[in-house]
C-alpha positions as CSV (number, residue, x, y, z in Angstrom):
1,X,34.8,9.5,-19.0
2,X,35.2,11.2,-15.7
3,X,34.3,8.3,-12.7
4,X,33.2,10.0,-9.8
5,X,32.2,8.4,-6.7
6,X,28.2,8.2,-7.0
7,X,28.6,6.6,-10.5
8,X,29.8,3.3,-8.4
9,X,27.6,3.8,-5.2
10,X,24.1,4.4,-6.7
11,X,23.6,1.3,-9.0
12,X,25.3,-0.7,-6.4
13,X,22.6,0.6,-4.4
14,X,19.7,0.0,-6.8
15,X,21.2,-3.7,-7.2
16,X,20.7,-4.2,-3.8
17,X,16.8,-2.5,-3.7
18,X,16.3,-4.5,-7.0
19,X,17.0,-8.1,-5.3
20,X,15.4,-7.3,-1.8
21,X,12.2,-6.6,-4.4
22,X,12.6,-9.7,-5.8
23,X,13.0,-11.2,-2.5
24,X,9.7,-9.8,-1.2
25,X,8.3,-10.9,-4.6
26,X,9.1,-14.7,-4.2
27,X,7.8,-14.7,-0.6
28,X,4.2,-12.9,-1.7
29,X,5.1,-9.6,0.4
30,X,4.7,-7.3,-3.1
31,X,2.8,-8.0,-6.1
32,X,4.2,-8.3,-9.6
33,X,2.6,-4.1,-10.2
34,X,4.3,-3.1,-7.7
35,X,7.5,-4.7,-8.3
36,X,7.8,-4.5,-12.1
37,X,7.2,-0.1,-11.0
38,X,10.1,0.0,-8.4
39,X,12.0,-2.5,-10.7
40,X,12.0,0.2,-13.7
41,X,12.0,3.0,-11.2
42,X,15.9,1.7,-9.2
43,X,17.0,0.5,-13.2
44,X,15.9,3.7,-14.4
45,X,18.2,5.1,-11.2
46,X,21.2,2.9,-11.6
47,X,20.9,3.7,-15.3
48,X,21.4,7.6,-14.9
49,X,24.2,7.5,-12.4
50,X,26.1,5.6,-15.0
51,X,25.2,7.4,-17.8
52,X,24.1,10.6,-17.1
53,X,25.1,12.9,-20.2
54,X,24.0,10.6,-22.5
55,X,20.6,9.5,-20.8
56,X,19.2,13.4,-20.1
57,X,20.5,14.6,-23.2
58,X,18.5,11.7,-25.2
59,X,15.1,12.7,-23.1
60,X,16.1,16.6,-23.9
61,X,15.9,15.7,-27.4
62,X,12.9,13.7,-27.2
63,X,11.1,16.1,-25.4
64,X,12.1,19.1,-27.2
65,X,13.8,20.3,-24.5
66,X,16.7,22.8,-25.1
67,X,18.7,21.7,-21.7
68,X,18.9,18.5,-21.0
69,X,19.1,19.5,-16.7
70,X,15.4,20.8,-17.3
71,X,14.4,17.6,-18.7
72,X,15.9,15.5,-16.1
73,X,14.4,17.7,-13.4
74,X,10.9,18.4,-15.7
75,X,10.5,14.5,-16.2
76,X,11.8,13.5,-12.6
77,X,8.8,15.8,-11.1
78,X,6.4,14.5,-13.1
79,X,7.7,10.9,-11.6
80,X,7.2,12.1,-8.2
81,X,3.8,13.3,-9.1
82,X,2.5,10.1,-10.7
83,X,3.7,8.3,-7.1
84,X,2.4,10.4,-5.0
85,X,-1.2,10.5,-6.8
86,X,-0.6,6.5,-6.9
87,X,0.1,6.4,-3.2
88,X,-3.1,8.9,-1.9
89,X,-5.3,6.6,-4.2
90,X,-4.1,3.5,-2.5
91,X,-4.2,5.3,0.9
92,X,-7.9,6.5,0.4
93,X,-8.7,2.7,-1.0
94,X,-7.3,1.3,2.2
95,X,-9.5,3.8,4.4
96,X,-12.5,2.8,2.6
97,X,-11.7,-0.9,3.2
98,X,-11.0,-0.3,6.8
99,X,-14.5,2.0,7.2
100,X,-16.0,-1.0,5.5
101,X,-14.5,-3.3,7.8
102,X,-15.5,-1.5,11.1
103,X,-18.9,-0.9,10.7
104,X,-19.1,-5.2,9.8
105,X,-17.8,-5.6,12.6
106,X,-19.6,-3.2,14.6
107,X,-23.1,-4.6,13.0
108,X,-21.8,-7.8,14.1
109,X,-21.0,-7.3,17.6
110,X,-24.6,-5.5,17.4
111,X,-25.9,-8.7,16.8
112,X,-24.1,-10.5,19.4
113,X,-25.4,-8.6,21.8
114,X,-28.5,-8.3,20.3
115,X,-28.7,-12.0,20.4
116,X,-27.4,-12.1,24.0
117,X,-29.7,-10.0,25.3
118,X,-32.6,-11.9,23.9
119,X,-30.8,-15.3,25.2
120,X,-31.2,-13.8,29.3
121,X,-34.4,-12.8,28.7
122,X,-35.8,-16.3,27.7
123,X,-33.4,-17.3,30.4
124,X,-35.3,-14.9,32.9
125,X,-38.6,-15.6,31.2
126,X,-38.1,-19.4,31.9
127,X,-36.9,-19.0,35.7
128,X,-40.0,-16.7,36.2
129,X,-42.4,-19.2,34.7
130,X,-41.1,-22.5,37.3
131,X,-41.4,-19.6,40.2
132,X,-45.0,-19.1,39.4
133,X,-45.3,-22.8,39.0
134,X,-43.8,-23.9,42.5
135,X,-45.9,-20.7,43.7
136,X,-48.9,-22.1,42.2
137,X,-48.2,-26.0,43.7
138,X,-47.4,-24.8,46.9
């Protein structure tokens, strides 16, 4: 079996994206979704450098592929697919969240205001009111 350089560089490579994962992990930074996906994604990664004729031509075969470079490629776009419909989903759950977050807010500084605004008028009411009164004593 033919060594070439990759074949030591890319799982060395997943191994450190696979602890820093971990890492986040343990200090609540990523949940356990989203690191169970990258975990199989960099194994998945590490897995084909190492073993790259026997991995493709397995999913060829399973597929019903007759090359097993289209299968890699076929099954590696339909990867990239899956994460990018997963990311526009999140990012379009996050915009919602943050739409939802700045009209609270913008009802609640409303109110504020609102609430302000009725505060100096009592205020002016009240000084008006002890104006007429000394008006009236004097």
């Amino acid at each position: 079996m033919d060594y070439q350089v990759y074949r030591w560089i890319v799982p060395v490579v997943a191994l450190y994206f696979i602890t820093r994962l971990i890492r986040q992990m343990l200090k609540k930074k990523r949940s356990l979704r989203s690191t169970a996906i990258w975990f199989i994604w960099w194994t998945t990664i590490a897995v084909l450098a190492v073993v790259p004729d026997a991995v493709s031509e397995h999913l060829a075969k399973t597929l019903g592929f007759a090359d097993n470079v289209n299968a890699v490629i076929f099954v590696s776009l339909g990867m990239l697919f899956l994460f990018t419909f997963y990311y526009s989903t999140s990012i379009e759950r996050m915009q919602k969240q943050m739409t939802q977050m700045v009209r609270d807010q913008s009802l609640q500084d409303a109110m504020r205001e609102a609430e302000r605004y009725r505060y100096e008028q009592q205020r002016v009411s009240q000084v008006d009111a002890k104006d007429d009164e000394d008006t009236l004593r004097a």
